[in-house]
C-alpha positions in Angstrom: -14.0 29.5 -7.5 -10.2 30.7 -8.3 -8.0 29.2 -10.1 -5.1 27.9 -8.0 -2.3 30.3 -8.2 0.2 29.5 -10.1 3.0 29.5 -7.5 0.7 27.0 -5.5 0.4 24.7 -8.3 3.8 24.5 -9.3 4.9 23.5 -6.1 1.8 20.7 -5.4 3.5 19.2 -8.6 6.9 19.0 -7.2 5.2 17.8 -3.7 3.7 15.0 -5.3 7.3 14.1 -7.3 9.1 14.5 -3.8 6.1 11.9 -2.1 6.0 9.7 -5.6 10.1 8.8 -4.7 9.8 8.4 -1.2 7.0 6.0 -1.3 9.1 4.4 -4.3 12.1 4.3 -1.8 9.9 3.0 1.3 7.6 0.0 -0.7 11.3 -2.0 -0.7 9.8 -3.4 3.3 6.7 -4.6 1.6 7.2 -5.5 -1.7 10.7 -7.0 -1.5 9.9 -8.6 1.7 9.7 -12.5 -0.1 13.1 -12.3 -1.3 14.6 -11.0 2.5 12.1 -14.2 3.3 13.3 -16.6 1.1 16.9 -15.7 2.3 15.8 -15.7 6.0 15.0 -19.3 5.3 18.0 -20.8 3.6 20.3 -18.8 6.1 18.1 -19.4 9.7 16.0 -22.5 8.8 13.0 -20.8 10.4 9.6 -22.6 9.6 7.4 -20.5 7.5 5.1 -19.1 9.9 7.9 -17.4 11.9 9.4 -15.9 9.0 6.1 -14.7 7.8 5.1 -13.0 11.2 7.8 -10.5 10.4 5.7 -9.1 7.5 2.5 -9.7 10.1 4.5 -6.9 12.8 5.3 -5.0 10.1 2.2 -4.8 8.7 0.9 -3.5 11.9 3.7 -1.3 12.5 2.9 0.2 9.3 -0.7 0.7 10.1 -1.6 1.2 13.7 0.8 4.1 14.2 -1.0 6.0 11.1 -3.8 7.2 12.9 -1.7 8.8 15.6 0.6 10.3 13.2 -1.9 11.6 11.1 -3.4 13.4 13.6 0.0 15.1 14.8 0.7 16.2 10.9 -2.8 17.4 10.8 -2.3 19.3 13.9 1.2 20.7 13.7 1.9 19.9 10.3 3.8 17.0 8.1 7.6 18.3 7.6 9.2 17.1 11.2 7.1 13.9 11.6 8.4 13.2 7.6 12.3 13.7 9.0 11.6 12.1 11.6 10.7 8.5 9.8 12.6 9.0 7.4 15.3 8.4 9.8 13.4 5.5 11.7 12.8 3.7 8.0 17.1 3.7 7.6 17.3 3.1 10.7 15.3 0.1 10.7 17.3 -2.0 8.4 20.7 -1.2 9.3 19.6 -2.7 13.1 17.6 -5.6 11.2 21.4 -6.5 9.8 22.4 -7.4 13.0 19.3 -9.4 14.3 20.0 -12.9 14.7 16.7 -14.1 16.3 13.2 -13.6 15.5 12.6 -11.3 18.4 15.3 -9.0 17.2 13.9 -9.3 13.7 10.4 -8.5 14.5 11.3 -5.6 16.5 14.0 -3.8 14.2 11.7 -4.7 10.9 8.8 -3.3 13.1 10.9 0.2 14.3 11.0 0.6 10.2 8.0 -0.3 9.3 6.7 2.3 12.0 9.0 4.9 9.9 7.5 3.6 6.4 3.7 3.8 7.8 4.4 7.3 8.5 5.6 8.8 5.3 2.9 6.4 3.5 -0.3 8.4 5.1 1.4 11.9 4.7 2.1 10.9 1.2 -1.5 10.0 0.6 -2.6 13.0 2.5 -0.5 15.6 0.3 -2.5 14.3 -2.6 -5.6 14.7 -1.1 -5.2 17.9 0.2 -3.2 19.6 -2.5 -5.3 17.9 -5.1 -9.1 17.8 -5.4 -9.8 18.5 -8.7 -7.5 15.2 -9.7 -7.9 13.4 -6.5 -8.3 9.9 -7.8 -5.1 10.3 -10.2 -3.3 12.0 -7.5 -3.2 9.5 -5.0 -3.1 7.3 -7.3 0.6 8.4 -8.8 1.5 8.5 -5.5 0.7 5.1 -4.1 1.9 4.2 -7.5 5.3 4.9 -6.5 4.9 2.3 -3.3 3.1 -0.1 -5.6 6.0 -0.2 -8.6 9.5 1.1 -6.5 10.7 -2.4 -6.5 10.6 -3.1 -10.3 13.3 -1.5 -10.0 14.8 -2.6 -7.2 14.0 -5.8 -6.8 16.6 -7.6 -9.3 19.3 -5.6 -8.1 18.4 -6.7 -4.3 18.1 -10.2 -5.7 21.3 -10.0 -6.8 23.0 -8.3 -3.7 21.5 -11.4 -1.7 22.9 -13.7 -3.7 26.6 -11.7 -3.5 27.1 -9.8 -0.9 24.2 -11.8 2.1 21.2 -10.4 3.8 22.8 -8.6 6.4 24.9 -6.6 4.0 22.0 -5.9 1.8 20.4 -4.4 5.0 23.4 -2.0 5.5 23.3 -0.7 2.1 19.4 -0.5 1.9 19.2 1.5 5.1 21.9 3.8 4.1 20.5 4.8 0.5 17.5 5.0 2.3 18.8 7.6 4.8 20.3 9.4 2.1 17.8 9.5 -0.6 14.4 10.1 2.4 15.7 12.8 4.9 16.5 15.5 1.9 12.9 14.6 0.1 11.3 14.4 3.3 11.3 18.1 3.9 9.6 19.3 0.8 6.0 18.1 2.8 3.7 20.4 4.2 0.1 21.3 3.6 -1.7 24.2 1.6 -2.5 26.8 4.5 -5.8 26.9 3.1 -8.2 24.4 0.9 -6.9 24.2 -2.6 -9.4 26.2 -4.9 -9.5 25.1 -8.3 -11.2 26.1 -11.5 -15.0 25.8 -11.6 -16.5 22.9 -12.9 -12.9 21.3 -12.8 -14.1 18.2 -10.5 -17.0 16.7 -8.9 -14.5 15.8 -5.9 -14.3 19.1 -4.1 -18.1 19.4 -3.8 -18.4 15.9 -2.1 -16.0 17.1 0.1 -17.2 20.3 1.0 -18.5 18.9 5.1 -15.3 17.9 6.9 -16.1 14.9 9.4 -13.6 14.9 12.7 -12.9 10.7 13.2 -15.3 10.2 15.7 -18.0 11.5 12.8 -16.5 9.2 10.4 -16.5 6.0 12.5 -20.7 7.0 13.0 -21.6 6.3 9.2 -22.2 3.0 8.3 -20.1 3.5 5.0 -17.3 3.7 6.5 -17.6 -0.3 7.8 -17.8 -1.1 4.0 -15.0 0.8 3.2 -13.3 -0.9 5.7 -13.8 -4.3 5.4 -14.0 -4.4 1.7 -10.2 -2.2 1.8 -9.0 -5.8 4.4 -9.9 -8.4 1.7 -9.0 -6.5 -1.8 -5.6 -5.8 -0.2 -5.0 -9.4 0.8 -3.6 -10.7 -2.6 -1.2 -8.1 -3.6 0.1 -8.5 0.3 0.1 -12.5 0.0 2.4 -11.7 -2.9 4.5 -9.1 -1.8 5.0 -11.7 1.4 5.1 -15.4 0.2 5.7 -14.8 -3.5 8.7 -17.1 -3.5 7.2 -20.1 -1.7 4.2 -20.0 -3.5 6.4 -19.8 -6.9 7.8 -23.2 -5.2 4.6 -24.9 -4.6 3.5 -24.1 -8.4 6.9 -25.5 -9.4 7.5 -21.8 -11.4 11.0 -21.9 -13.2 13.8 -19.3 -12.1 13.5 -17.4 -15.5 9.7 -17.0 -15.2 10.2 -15.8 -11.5 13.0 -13.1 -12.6 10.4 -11.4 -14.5 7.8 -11.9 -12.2 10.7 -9.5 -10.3 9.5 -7.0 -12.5 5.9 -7.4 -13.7 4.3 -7.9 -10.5 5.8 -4.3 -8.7 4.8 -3.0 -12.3 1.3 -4.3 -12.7 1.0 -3.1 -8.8 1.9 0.2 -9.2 -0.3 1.3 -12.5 -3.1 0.0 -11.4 -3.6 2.6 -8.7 -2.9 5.4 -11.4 -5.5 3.7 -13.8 -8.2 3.2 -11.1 -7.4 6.6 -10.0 -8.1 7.9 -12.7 -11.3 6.0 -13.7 -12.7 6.8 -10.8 -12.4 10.4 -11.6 -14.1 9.7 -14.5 -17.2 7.3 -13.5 -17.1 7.4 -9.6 -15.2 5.4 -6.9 -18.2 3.1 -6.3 -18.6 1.8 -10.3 -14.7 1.8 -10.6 -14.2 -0.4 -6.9 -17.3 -2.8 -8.4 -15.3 -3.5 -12.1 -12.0 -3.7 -10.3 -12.5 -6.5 -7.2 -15.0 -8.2 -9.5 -12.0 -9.1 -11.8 -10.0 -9.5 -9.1 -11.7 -12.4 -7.5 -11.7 -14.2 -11.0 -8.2 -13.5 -11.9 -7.4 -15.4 -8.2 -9.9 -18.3 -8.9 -8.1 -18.6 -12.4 -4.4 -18.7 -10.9 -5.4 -21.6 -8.3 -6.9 -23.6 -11.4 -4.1 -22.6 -14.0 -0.9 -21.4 -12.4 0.7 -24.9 -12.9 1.6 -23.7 -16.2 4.4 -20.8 -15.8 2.9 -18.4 -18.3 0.0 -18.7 -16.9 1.1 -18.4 -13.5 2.9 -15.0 -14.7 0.4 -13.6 -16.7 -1.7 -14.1 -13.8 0.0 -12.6 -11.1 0.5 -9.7 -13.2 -3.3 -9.5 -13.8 -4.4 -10.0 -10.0 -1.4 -6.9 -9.8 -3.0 -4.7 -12.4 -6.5 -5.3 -10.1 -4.9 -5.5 -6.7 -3.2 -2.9 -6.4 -6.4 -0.4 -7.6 -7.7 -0.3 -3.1 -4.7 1.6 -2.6 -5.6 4.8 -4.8 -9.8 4.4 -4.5 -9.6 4.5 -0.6 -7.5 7.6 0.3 -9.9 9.1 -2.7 -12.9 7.9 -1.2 -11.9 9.4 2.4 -11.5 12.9 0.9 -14.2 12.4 -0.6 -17.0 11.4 1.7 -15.5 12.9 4.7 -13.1 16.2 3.6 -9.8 17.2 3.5 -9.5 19.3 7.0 -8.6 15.7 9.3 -8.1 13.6 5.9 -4.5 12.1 7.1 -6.3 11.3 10.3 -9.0 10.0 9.5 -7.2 8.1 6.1 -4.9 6.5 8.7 -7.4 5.0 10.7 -9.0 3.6 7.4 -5.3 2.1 7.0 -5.8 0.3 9.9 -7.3 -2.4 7.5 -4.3 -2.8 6.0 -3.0 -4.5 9.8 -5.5 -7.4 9.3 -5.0 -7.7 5.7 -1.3 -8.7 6.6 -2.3 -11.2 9.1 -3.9 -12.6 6.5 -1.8 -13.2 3.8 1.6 -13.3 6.4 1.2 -15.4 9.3 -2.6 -17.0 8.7 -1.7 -18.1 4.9 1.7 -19.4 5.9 0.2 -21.6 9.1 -2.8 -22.9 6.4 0.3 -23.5 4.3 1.7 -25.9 7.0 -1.4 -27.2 7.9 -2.9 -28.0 4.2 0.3 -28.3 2.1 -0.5 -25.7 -0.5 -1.4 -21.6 -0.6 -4.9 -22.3 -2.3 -7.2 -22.6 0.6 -6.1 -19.0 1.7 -5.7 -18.0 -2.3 -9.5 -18.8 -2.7 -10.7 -17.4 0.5 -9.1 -14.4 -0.1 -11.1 -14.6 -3.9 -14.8 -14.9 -2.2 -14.6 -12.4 0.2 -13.2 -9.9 -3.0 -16.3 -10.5 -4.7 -18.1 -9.8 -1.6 -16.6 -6.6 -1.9 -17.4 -5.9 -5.3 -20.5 -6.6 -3.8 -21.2 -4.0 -1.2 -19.2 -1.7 -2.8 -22.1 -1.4 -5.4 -23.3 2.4 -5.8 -26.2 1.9 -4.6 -25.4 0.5 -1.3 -21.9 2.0 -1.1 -22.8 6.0 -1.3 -21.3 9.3 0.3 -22.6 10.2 3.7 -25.7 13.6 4.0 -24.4 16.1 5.2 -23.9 15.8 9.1 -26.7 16.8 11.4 
């Protein structure tokens, strides 16, 4: 093959900057979710399972409208459907600041988290398409950006809640966000063509080389694994991102450790999608996905037994980050992969779809076990089986690319 052309490959690289700050800008409805929570609370006195089925609509706002979108980028191409929520994900908080019931809440949170599902699967797509010779580490950097945005944001929101109130912090948010995503958003679009690269320059593009239309994808049995293992590895970074202050509370975790925690666990999110990216390029999705949820499932079976003690609870939540976070790069990867390029934000966003039951999980289910049982460890160790189930079945040797179609 051709090397890519050298105005092509400048601009995937600025693409992929553009896509790496939006998802930054966009992660603050997931991952800063438990401090708008934990100020919910103190200002509403709303029990913990309505607050948490905010993240639950979300989380399905998020995913469900991905497979619909995805097929309109596909079609007709990313840049208007990017504007477009771009301007829904502003939107979205600056009516949130105004809700004063949990309907209103649910719905305004949900109208932005439709905005934010959006821009995540053409993110993911750009990297897939513009990128399979560094597939793995591409969508990797770029879901990096929605894994670590709010290390950086999230003690400066901390500290607007605590000065300025929710609902203001909800203005300010959703205007930075209007003015930061609309401009970036129109960079997106997708090569006209399949990206050539170099010869021998990755073993992705040849796995790739049959493109499968959804309906073909949803026929192969791998796809099931890939699905249910991508619901239960996602759960704990998600029961984090949602409950991360109450469950501080129940482990008695000190105000100092938790400032940091601010910072570590966005961080430790983030890079572990560019590392397992680019593992994966290295020794193959399968190996990498086995290693990762493996360690995963321990690190959450260690934090139920140790997180009593604050360093421990830290260093913990950091590690279950660095491993957690690693489902967000290998899926998208594994999509182009095993099924192509051609319908890859497509059929990525239905894969997404996982995501939806993951936040059901660890938003409304763990908050009503919470009530039920007291404590976050029956849904904590729950969450740690079925993550070594995964590990399980994502083994090479039962987890493998689709022949070629018939």
């Amino acid at each position: 093959m051709e090397k890519i052309e050298s105005t092509a490959g400048s601009y995937r690289w600025v693409l992929l900057s553009a896509a790496f700050v939006i998802m930054m800008v966009i992660s603050i409805y997931q991952y800063s979710w438990f401090l708008f929570a934990f100020s919910l609370q103190k200002q509403f006195n709303w029990v913990l399972s309505t607050i948490g089925l905010t993240f639950t609509v979300f989380t399905y706002a998020a995913t469900f409208i991905q497979p619909f979108s995805g097929y309109i980028a596909d079609t007709y191409g990313p840049r208007k459907v990017a504007v477009t929520a771009s301007v829904l994900v502003g939107i979205g908080l600056l009516l949130a600041s105004t809700a004063a019931s949990p309907g209103m809440l649910y719905l305004y949170y949900g109208l932005g988290g439709v905005g934010v599902g959006i821009l995540y699967g053409i993110s993911a797509s750009c990297a897939i398409k513009w990128f399979p010779d560094r597939r793995g580490f591409a969508t990797g950097l770029v879901v990096f950006g929605f894994g670590a945005g709010t290390a950086i944001f999230n003690l400066f929101i901390q500290k607007m809640l605590d000065t300025m109130g929710l609902q203001t912090t909800f203005v300010y948010l959703g205007i930075a966000m209007l003015v930061i995503l609309v401009p970036l958003s129109l960079f997106y679009k997708y090569p006209e063509q399949p990206v050539q690269t170099a010869k021998g320059s990755g073993k992705d593009t040849a796995m790739s080389a049959t493109d499968y239309k959804p309906l073909e994808m949803l026929k192969t049995h791998q796809w099931f694994l890939i699905y249910f293992s991508f619901t239960f590895t996602i759960s704990i970074v998600l029961m984090f991102g949602a409950q991360m202050k109450m469950v501080a509370k129940e482990f008695g975790l000190p105000e100092g450790y938790f400032s940091v925690l601010l910072v570590l666990f966005p961080l430790g999110n983030g890079l572990s999608r560019v590392f397992a990216g680019a593992i994966s390029d290295k020794i193959g999705r399968e190996k990498t996905m086995v290693i990762f949820y493996s360690l995963l499932a321990l690190s959450i079976f260690c934090f139920v037994f140790f997180a009593k003690t604050p360093l421990f609870f830290v260093v913990i939540v950091f590690i279950a980050a660095l491993l957690g976070g690693a489902p967000f790069a290998l899926y998208p990867a594994t999509i182009g992969d095993y099924y192509g390029t051609k319908y890859s934000t497509t059929n990525y966003g239905i894969t997404y779809t996982a995501k939806a039951f993951a936040g059901l999980i660890s938003g409304w289910l763990s908050g009503y076990l919470f009530m039920k049982f007291g404590s976050f460890k029956p849904a904590l160790i729950a969450i740690a089986c079925f993550s070594l189930l995964a590990a399980i079945i994502s083994m090479p040797k039962i987890m493998k690319a689709p022949g070629k179609k018939r």
